[in-house]
DRENDO-1510 file (C-alpha; in Angstrom, 1 decimal, always signed):
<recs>
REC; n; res; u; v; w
REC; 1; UNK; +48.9; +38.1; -69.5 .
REC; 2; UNK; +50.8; +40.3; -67.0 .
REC; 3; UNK; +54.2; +41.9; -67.7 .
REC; 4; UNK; +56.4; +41.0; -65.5 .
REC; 5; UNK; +58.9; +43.7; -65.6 .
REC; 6; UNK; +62.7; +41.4; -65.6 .
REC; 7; UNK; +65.1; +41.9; -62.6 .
REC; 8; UNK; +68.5; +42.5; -62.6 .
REC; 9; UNK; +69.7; +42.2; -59.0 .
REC; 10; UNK; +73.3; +43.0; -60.2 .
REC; 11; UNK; +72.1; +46.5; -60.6 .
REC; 12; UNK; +72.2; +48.1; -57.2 .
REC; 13; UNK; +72.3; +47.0; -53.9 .
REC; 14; UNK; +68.3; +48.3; -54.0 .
REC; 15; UNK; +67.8; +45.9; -56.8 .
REC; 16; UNK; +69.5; +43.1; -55.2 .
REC; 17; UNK; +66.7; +43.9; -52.5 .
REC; 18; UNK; +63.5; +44.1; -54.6 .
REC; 19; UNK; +64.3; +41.0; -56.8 .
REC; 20; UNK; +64.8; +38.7; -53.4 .
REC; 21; UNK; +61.6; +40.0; -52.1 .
REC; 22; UNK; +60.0; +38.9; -55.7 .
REC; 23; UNK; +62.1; +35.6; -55.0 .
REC; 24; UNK; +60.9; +35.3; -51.7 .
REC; 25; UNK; +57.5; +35.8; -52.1 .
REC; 26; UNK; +56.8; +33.8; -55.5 .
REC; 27; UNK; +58.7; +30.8; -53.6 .
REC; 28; UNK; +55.8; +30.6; -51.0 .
REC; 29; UNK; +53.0; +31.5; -53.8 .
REC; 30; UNK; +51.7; +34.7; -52.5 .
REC; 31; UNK; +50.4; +37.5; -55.0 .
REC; 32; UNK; +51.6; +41.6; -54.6 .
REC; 33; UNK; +48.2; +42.5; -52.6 .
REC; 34; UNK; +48.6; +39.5; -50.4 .
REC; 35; UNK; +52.7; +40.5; -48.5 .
REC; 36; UNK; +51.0; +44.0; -48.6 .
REC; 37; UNK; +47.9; +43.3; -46.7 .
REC; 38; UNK; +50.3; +41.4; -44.1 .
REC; 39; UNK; +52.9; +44.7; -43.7 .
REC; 40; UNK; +50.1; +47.1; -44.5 .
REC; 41; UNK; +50.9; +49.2; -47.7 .
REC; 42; UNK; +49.8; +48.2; -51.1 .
REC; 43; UNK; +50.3; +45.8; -53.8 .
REC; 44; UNK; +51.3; +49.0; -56.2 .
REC; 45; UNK; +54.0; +49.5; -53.5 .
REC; 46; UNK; +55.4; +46.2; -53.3 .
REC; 47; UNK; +56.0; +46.1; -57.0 .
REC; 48; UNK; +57.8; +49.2; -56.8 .
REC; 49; UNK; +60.0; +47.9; -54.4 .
REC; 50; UNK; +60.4; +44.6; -56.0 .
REC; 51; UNK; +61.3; +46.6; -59.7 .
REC; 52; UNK; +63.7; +49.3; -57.5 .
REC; 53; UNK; +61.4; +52.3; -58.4 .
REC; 54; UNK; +61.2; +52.8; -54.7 .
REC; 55; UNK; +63.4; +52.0; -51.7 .
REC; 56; UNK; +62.8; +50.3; -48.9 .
REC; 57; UNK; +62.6; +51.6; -45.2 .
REC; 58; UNK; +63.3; +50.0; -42.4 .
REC; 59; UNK; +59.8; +50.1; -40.6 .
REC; 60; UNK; +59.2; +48.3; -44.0 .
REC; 61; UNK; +62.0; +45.7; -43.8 .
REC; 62; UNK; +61.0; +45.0; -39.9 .
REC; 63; UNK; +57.5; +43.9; -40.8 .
REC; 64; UNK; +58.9; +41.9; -43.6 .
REC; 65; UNK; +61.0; +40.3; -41.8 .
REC; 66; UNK; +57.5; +39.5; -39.1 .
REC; 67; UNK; +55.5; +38.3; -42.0 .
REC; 68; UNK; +58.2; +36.0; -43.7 .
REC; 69; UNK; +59.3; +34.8; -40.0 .
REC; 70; UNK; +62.8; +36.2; -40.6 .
REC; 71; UNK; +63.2; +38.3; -37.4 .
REC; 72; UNK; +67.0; +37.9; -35.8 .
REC; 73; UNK; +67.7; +35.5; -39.1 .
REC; 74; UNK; +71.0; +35.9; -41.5 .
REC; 75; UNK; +68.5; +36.0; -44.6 .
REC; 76; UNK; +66.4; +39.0; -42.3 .
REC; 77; UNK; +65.4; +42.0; -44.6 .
REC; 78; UNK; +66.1; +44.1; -41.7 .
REC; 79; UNK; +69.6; +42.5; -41.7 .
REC; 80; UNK; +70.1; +43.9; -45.7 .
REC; 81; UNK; +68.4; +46.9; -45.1 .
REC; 82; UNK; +70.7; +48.1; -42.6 .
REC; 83; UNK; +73.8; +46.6; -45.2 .
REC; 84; UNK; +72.5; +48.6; -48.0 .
REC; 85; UNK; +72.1; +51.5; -46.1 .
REC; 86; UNK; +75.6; +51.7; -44.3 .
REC; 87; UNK; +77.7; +50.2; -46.6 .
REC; 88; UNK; +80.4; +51.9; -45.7 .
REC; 89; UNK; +80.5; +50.4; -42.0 .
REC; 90; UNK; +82.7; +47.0; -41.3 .
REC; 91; UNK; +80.9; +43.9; -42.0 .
REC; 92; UNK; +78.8; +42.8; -39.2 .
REC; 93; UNK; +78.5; +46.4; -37.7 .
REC; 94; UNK; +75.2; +47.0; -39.2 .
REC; 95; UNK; +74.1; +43.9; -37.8 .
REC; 96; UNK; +75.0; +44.5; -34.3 .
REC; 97; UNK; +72.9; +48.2; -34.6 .
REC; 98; UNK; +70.0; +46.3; -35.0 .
REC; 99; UNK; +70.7; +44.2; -31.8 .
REC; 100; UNK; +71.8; +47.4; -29.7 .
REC; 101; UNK; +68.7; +49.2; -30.5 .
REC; 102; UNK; +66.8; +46.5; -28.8 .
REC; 103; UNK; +69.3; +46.0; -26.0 .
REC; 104; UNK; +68.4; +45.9; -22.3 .
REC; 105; UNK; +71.7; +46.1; -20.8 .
REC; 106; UNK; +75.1; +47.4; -22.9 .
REC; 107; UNK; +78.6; +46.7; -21.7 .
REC; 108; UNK; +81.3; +48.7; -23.8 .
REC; 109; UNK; +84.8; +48.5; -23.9 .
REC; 110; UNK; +86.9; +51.1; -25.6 .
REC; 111; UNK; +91.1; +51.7; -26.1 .
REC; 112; UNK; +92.0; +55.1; -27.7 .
REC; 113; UNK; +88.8; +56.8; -28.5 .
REC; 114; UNK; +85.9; +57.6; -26.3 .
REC; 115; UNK; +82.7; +55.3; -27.1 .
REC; 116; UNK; +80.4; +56.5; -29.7 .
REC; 117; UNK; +77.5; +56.0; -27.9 .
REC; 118; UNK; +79.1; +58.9; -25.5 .
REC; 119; UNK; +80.5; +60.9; -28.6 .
REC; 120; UNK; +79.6; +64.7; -28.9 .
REC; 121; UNK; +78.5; +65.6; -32.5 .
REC; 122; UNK; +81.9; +67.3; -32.7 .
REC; 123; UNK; +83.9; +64.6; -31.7 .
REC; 124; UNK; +82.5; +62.2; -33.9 .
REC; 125; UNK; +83.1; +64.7; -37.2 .
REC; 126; UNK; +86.3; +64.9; -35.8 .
REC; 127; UNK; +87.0; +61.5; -36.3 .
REC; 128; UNK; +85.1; +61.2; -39.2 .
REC; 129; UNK; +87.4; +64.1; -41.0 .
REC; 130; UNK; +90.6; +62.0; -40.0 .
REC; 131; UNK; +89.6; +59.4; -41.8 .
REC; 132; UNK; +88.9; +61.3; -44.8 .
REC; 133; UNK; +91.8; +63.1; -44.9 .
REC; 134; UNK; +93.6; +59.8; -44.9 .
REC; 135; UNK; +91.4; +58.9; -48.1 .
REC; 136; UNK; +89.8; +56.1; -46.1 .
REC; 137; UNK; +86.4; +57.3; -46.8 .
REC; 138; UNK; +84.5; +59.7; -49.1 .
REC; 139; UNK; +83.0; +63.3; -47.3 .
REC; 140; UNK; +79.6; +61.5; -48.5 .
REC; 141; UNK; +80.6; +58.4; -45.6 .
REC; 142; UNK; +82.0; +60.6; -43.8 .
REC; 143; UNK; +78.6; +62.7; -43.3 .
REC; 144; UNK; +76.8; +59.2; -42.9 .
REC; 145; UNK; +79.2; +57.3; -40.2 .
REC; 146; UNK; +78.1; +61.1; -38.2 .
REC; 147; UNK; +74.5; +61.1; -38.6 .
REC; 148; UNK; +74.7; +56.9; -37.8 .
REC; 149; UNK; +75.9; +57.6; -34.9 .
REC; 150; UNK; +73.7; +60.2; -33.5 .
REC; 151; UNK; +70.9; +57.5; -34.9 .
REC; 152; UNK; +72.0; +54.8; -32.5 .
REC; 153; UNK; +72.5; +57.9; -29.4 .
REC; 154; UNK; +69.1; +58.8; -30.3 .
REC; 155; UNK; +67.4; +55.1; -29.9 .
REC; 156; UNK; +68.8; +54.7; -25.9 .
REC; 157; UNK; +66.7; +58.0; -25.3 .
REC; 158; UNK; +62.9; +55.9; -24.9 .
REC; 159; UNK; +61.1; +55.2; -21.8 .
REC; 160; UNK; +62.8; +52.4; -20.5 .
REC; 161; UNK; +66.1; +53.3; -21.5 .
REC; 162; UNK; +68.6; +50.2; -21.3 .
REC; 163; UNK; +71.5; +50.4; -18.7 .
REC; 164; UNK; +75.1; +51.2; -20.1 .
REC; 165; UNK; +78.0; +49.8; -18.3 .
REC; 166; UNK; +81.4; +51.5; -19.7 .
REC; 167; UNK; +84.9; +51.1; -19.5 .
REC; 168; UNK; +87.0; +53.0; -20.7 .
REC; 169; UNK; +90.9; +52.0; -21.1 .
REC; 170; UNK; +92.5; +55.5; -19.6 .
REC; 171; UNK; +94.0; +56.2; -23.4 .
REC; 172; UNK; +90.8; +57.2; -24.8 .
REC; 173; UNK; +90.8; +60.5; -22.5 .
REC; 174; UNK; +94.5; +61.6; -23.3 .
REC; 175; UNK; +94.0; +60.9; -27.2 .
REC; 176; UNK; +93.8; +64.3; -28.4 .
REC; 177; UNK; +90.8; +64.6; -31.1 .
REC; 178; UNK; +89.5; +67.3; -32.6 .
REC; 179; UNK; +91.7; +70.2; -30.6 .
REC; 180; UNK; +90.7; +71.5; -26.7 .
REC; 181; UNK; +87.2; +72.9; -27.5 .
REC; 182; UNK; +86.2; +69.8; -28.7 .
REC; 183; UNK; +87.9; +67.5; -26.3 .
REC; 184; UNK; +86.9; +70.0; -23.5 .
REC; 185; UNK; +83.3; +69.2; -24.6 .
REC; 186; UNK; +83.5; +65.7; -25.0 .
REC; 187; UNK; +84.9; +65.6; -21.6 .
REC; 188; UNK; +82.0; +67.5; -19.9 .
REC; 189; UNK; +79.8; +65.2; -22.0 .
REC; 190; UNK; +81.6; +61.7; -19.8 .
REC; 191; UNK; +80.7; +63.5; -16.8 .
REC; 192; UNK; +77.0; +64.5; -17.6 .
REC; 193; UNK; +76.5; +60.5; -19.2 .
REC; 194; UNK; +78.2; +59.7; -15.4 .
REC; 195; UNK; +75.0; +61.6; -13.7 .
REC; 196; UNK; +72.7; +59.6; -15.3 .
REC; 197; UNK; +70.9; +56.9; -13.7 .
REC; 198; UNK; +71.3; +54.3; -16.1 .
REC; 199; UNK; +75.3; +55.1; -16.8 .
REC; 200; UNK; +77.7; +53.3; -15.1 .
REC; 201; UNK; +81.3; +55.1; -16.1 .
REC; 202; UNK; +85.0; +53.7; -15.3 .
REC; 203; UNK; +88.2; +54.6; -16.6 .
REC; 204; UNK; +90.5; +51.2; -16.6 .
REC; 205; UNK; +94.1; +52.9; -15.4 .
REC; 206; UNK; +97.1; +52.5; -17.2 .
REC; 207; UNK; +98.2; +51.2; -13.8 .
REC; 208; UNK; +96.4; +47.6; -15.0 .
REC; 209; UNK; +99.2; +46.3; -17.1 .
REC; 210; UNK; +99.0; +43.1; -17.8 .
REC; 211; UNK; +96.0; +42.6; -16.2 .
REC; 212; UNK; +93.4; +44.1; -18.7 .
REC; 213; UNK; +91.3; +41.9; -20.1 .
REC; 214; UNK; +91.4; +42.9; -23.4 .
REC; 215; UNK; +93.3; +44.3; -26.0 .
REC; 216; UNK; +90.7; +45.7; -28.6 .
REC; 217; UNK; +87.2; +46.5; -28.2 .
REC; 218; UNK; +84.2; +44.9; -27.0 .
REC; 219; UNK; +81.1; +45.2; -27.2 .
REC; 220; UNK; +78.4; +43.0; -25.1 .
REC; 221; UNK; +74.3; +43.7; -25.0 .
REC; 222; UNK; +71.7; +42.0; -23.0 .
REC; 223; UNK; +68.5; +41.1; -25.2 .
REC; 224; UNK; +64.8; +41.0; -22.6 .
REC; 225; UNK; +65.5; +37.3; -22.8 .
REC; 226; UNK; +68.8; +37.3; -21.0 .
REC; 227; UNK; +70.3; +36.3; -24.2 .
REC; 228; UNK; +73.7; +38.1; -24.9 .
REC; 229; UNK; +75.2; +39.2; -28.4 .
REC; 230; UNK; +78.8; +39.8; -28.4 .
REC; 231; UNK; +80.8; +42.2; -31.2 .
REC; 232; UNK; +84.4; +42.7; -31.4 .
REC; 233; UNK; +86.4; +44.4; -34.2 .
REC; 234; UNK; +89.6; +44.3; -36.0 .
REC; 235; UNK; +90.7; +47.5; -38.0 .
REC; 236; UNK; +89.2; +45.4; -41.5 .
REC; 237; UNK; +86.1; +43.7; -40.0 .
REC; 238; UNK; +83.4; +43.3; -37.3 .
REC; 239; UNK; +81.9; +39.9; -35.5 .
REC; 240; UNK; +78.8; +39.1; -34.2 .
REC; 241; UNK; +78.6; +36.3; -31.8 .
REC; 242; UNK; +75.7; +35.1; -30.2 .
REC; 243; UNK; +77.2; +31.3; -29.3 .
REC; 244; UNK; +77.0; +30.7; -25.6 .
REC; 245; UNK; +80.3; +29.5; -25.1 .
REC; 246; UNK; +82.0; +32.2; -26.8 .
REC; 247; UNK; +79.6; +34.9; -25.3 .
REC; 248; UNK; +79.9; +34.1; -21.4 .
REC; 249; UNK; +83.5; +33.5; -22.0 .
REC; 250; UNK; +83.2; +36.9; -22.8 .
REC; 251; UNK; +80.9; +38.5; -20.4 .
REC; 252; UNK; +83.2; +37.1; -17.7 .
REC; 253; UNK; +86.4; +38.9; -18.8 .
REC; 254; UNK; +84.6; +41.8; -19.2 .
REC; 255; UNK; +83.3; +41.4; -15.0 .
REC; 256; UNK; +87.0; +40.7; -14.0 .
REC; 257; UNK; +87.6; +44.0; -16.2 .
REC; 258; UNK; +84.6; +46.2; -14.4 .
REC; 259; UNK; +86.0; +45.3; -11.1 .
REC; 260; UNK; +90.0; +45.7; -11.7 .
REC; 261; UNK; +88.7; +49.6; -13.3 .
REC; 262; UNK; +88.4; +52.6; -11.0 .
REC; 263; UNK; +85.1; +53.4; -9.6 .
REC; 264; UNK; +82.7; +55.2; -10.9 .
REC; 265; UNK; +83.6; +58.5; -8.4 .
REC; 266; UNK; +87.0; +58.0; -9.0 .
REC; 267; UNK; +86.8; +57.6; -12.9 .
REC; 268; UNK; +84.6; +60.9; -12.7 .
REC; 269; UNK; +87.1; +62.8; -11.4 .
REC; 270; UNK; +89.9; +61.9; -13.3 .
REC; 271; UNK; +88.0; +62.7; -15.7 .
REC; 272; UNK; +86.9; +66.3; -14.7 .
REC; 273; UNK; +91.0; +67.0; -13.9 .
REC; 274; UNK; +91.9; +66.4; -17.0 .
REC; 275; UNK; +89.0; +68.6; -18.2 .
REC; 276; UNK; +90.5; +71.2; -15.8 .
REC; 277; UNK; +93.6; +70.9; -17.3 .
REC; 278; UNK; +93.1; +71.3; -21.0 .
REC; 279; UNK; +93.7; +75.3; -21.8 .
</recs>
């Protein structure tokens, strides 16, 4: 008889991983070699992912997730891949990655810090070292949240490259981060994302008022099938909404947003003044 090493899924988050692929795969019958010949590795491998003597990828999880049928589902291994990974990002963050990395069309909306899909490498550790001088996060997070970051920049970069539709509430260029170097960079960086073909910058004025749509930020992506996911946070968590009602509600504040904000000439040179201006 077979030794069948015992799982403790209490372990590790990379435990908890293997022994629900064991779950999973003894619940529909199937043998080691069989899940291995269906995501192409072997059955030697599968064990050592099941018994945590090796860790998963996420190439791995995605064809897991195609072979089990779990694609875009809660129990997707994709889904706990990208939760094990980042752990140190808001609930429902990782989540939403996985969406934007497919995303046709991204709509952003952003009060008091400049995007982080338009964040220099310097900006972003700026950030990053604020937090961890509060004590909010270890230097190890504080080195992952970075290189996250330029892991989502680096996925709109492909052939067909989806089109980004930002606004930007007027405070996120005036917030002082990281000194002038950095905020001189970052700057320069808005204007070179504006001379791109597929990004569409605005600045919404402070002159708005009342009449912004929103008060925190919001996130809205376009999947090939017209479907829209929706993510908004509060400073403890992160939401993912994908229910029609909620979503077009949504998109439509966002359109009355777009077209109270300055245009996309105007917004670039407020922008490049204020670069002008920093010493």
């Amino acid at each position: 008889m077979v030794n069948i090493k015992e799982l403790n899924p209490n372990a590790s988050p990379q435990a908890a991983y293997g022994a629900r692929l064991r779950r999973v795969r003894e619940a529909r019958g199937w043998i080691q070699d069989h899940i291995a010949t269906m995501v192409g590795c072997t059955g030697r491998h599968i064990s050592a992912i099941e018994t945590g003597r090796k860790s998963a990828t996420l190439p791995f999880s995605r064809k897991l997730d195609v072979a089990l049928e779990l694609v875009g589902t809660p129990e997707s291994f994709e889904r706990e891949w990208r939760e094990m990974k980042h752990g140190s990002l808001l609930e429902g963050f990782p989540e939403y990655v996985g969406y934007e990395a497919r995303a046709v069309e991204i709509r952003l909306f952003e009060i008091g810090l400049i995007p982080g899909l338009m964040q220099t490498p310097e900006y972003a550790r700026a950030i990053a070292n604020g937090d961890l001088q509060r004590g909010s996060i270890t230097p190890e997070q504080a080195d992952e949240r970075v290189s996250f970051l330029l892991e989502r920049q680096a996925t709109l970069v492909r052939p067909r490259p989806p089109m980004v539709f930002v606004v930007m509430d007027e405070s996120c260029l005036l917030q002082a981060v990281g000194g002038p170097k950095v905020m001189n960079a970052q700057l320069q960086r808005l204007e070179e994302l504006a001379a791109l073909p597929n990004w569409f910058v605005h600045v919404s004025p402070f002159e708005l008022g009342a009449r912004r749509a929103f008060n925190l930020p919001v996130n809205l992506l376009t999947l090939s099938d017209r479907s829209v996911v929706a993510y908004a946070e509060s400073q403890a968590q992160g939401h993912v909404d994908r229910e029609p009602s909620f979503v077009v509600h949504m998109l439509t504040a966002y359109h009355q947003l777009h077209g109270e904000a300055l245009s996309q000439a105007a917004s670039v040179a407020k922008i490049s003044q204020l670069r002008k201006g920093i010493p």
